[in-house]
C-alpha positions in Angstrom: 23.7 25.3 10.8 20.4 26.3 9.1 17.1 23.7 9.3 15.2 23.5 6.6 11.6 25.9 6.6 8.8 23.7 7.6 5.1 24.0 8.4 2.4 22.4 10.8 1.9 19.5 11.4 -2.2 20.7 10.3 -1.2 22.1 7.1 1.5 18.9 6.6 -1.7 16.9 6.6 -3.7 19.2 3.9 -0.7 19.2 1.8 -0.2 15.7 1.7 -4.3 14.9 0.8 -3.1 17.2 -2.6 0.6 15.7 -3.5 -1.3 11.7 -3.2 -4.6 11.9 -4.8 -7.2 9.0 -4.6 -6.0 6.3 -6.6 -2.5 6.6 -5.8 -1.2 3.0 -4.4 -1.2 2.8 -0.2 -2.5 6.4 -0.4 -4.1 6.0 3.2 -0.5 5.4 4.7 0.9 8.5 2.8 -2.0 11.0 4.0 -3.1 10.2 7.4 -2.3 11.6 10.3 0.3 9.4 11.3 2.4 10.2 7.7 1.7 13.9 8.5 3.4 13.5 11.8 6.2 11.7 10.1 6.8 14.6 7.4 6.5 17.1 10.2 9.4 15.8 12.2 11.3 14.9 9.6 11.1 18.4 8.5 11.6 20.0 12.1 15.0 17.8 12.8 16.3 18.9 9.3 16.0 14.9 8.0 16.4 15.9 4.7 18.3 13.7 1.5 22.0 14.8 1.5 21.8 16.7 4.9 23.0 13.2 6.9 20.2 13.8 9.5 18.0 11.1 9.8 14.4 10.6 12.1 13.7 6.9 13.8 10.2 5.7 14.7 11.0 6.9 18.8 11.4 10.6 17.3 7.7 10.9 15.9 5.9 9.4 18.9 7.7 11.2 21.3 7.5 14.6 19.2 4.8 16.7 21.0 2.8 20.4 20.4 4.9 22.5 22.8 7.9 21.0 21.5 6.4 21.4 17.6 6.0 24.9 18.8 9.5 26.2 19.5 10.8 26.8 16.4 14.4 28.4 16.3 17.0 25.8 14.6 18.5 25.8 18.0 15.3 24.2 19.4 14.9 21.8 16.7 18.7 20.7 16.7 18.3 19.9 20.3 15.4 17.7 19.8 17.3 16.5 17.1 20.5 15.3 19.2 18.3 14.1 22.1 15.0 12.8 21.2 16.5 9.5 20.2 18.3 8.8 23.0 17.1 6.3 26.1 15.8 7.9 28.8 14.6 10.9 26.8 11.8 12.8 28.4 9.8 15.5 25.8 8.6 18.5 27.1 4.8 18.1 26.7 2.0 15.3 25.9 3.4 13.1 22.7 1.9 12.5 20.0 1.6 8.6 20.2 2.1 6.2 22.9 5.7 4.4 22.9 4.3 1.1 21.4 3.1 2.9 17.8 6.5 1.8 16.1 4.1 -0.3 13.5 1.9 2.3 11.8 4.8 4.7 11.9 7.5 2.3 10.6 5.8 -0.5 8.8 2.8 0.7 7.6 3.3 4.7 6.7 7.4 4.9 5.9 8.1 1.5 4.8 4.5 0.9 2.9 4.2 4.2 1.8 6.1 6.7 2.0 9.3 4.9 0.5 7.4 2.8 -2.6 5.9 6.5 -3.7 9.4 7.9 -3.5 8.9 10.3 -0.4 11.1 8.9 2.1 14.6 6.9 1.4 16.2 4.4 4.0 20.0 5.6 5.5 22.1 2.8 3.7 25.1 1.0 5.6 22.7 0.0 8.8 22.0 -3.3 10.3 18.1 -4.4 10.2 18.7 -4.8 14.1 20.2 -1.5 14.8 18.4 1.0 16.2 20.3 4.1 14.9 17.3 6.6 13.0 17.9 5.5 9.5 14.7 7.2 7.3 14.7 11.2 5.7 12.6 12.8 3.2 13.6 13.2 -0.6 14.7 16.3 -0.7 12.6 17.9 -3.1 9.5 16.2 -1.6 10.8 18.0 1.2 10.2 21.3 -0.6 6.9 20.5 -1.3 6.6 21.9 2.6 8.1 25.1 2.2 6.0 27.5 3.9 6.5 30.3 1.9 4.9 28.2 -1.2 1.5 29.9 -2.3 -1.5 27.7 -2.6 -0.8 28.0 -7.1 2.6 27.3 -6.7 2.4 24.4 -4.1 -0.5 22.8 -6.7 2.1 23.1 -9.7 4.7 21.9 -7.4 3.2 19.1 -6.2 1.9 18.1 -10.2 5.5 18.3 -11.2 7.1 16.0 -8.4 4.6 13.4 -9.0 4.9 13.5 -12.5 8.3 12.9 -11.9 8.3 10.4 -8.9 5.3 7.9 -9.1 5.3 5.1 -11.1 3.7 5.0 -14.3 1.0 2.4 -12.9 0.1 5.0 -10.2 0.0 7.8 -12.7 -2.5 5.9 -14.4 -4.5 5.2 -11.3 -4.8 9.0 -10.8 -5.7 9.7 -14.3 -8.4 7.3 -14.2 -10.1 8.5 -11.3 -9.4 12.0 -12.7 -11.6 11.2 -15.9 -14.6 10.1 -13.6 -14.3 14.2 -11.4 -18.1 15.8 -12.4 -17.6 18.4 -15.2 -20.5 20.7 -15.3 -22.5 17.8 -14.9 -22.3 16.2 -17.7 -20.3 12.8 -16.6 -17.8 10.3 -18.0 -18.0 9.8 -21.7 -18.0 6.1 -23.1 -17.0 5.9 -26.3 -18.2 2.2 -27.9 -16.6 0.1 -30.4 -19.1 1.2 -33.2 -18.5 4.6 -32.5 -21.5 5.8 -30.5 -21.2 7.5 -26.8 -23.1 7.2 -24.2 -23.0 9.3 -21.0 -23.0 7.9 -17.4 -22.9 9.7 -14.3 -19.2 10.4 -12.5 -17.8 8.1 -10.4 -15.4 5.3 -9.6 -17.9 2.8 -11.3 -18.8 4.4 -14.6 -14.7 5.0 -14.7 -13.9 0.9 -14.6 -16.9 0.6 -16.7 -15.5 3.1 -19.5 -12.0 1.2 -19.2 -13.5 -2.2 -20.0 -15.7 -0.9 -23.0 -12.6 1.3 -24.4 -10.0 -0.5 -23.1 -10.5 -4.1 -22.1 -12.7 -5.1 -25.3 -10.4 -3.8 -27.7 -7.7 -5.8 -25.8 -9.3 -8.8 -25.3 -11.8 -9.4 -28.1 -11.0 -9.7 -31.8 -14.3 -8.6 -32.8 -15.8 -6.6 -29.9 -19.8 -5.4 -29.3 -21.5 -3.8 -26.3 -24.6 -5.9 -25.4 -26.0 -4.4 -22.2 -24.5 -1.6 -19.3 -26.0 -0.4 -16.7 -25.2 1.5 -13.7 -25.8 2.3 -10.1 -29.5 2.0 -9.4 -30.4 -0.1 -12.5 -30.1 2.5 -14.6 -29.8 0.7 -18.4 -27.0 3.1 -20.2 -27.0 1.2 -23.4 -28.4 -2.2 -24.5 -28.6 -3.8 -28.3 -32.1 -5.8 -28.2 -31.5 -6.9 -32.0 -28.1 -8.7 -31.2 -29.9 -10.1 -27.6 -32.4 -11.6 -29.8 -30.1 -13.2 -32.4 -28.5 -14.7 -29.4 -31.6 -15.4 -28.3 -30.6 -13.8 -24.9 -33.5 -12.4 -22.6 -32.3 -9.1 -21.7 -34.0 -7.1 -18.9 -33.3 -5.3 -16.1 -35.5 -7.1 -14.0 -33.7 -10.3 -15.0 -30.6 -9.4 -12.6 -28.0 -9.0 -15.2 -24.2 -7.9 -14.8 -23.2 -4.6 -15.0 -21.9 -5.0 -18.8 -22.3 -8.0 -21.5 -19.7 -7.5 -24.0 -20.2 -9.8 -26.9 -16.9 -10.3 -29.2 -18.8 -11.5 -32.9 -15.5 -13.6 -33.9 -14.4 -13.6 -37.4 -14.3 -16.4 -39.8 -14.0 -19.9 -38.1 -14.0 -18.4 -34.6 -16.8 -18.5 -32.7 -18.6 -15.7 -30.7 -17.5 -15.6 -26.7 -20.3 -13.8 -24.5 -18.3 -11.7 -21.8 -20.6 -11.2 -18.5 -18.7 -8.6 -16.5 -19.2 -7.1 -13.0 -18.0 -3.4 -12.0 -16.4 -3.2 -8.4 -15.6 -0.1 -7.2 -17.0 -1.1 -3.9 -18.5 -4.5 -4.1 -20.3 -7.1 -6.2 -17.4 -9.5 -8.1 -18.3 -12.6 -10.1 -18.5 -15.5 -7.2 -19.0 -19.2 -7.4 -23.4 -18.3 -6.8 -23.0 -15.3 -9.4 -21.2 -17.0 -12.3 -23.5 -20.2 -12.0 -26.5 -17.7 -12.3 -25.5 -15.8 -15.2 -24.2 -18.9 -16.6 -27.9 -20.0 -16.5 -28.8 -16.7 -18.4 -26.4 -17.9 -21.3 -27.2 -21.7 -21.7 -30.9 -21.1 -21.4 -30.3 -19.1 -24.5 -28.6 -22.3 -26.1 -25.2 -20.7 -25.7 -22.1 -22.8 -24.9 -20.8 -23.1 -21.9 -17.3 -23.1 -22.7 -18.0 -20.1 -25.0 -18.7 -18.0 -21.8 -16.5 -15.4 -20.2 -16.8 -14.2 -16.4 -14.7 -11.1 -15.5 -14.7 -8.6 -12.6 -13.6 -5.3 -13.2 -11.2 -3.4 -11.1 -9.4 0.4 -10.7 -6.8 -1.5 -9.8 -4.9 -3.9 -7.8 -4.1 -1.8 -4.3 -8.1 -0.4 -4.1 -9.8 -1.9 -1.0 -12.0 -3.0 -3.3 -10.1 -6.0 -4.5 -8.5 -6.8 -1.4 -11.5 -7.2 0.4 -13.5 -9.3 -2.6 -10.4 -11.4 -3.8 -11.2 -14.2 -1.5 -14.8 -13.8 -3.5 -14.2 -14.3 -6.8 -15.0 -17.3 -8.8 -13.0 -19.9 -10.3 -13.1 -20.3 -13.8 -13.2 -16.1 -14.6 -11.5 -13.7 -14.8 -10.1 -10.5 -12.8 -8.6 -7.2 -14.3 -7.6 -3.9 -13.7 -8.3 -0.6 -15.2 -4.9 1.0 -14.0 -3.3 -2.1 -15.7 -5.2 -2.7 -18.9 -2.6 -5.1 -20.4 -2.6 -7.9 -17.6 -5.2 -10.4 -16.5 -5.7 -12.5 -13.6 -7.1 -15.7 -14.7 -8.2 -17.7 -11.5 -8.1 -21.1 -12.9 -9.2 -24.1 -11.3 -7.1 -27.0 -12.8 -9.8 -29.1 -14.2 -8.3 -28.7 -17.8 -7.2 -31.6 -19.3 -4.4 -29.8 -20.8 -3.1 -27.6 -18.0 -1.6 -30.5 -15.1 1.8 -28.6 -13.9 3.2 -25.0 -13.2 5.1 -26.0 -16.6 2.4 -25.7 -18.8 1.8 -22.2 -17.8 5.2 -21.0 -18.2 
């Protein structure tokens, strides 16, 4: 019986930072250590799709370097056979300590591996049975194949997520992708009037592209860019003939969001003034935020209900959001960048419209 070729555990780890780049969803449970341990021993025990050899939790934590080190398929198939078994004793320090079933099982196979389409589950078993039950896709697997060049893995591993991830995680990658320095020159924002501005790379000036592309043309009927600014109150664009019509005091000095989109309605419709906050690490639109900026927009004479509150996200799995969520203010708005169609309204049920789930639906 021949094993599959395999690598190090080490280069595992570097290969795994290249197949999930940032923005993929759970990306920290596919490219830790822990995951690289996981694809090791997968790989070493021959746990591959269609081989019908599969790894359990028990055969990653007790997986250790001198037994990582013996490498003839007759050394791995007796790990293979035994190192699931009670009373197993490895040959060596493991890896993990006996109680590290939960980031191995829960959080890196079950929360990562398997959603991105790396792992698949043994089907047929009992949740209570204790029989190993997870292997690796096989041409994830493949990805692994030591004698893969450095080009060839990097084509390799562009084709297999082109044809694994989801179309939402595609566009997370793509997005962070468009904010990578390019001979210095930044990401280019494209307004609705036509003009571009540059702003320098990075996770913020990428959310703050999507929403002046993306989420204006969505959203507004009649979109204009009033104000952005960026990282170190640095003013990227601002339109001080519209601010004055609206009789809006913009300065920098005034503590303004990081954009003010301003959609000019059409007809009967009246203009709705969009105060938006950029997170790509923190700073969403709480309770204490809105009320202030909604201050900046009735001192002007603007209507209240004719003001907008949104926070701006890459997208729904960044740490970002999960750690602010609890944040945010009623009465606005949350969206994503990686989903540009949807929108989270947090609503606060003082309508006088809106009384029961059924009026939503």
């Amino acid at each position: 019986m021949t094993l599959p070729p395999y690598v190090d555990r080490a280069t595992v780890h570097q290969r795994l930072q290249v197949i999930f780049p940032e923005g993929m969803p759970q990306r920290n449970y596919c490219v830790r250590e822990v995951a690289a341990s996981i694809v090791f021993t997968m790989l070493y025990v021959g746990a591959v799709e269609t081989e019908n050899r599969w790894v359990g939790p028990k055969q990653v934590y007790r997986m250790t370097d001198l037994q990582a080190s013996q490498q003839t398929d007759v050394q791995r198939m007796a790990y293979a056979n035994a190192s699931s078994k009670p009373g197993f004793r490895p040959k060596g320090k493991t890896w993990y300590q006996d109680n590290s079933r939960e980031p191995i099982r829960d959080e890196s196979i079950r929360q990562g591996l398997i959603p991105n389409n790396a792992v698949i589950e043994r089907a047929g078993l009992s949740t209570t049975s204790g029989k190993p039950r997870y292997a690796l896709r096989a041409d994830f697997g493949a990805l692994f194949n030591a004698s893969l060049s450095a080009k060839t893995f990097e084509k390799a591993a562009e084709t297999w997520r082109e044809q694994h991830l989801s179309v939402t995680a595609l566009a997370r990658t793509v997005l962070l992708r468009r904010g990578a320095p390019t001979a210095g020159e930044g990401v280019l924002v494209t307004f609705p009037n036509g003009e571009t501005r540059r702003m320098a790379p990075g996770p913020s000036s990428i959310i703050s592209k999507a929403v002046i592309e993306e989420f204006a043309k969505q959203y507004l009927k009649n979109p204009a860019v009033l104000w952005v600014s960026e990282s170190g109150a640095k003013v990227v664009a601002r339109d001080d003939q519209l601010a004055a019509q609206l009789k809006l005091k913009i300065s920098a000095d005034r503590n303004l969001p990081d954009i003010i989109l301003v959609d000019l309605g059409a007809g009967d419709r009246q203009m709705i003034l969009v105060f938006t906050e950029v997170v790509a690490t923190d700073g969403p639109v709480t309770s204490q935020r809105r009320e202030a900026l909604l201050r900046i927009a009735t001192d002007a004479g603007f209507p209240a209900e004719r003001v907008a509150f949104v926070t701006a996200y890459l997208d729904r799995s960044h740490q970002a959001f999960r750690r602010t969520i609890p944040e945010l203010a009623w009465r606005s708005f949350a969206w994503f960048a990686a989903e540009p169609e949807n929108l989270l309204v947090l609503h606060d049920g003082k309508s006088e419209t809106t009384k029961t789930l059924d009026d939503w639906l």
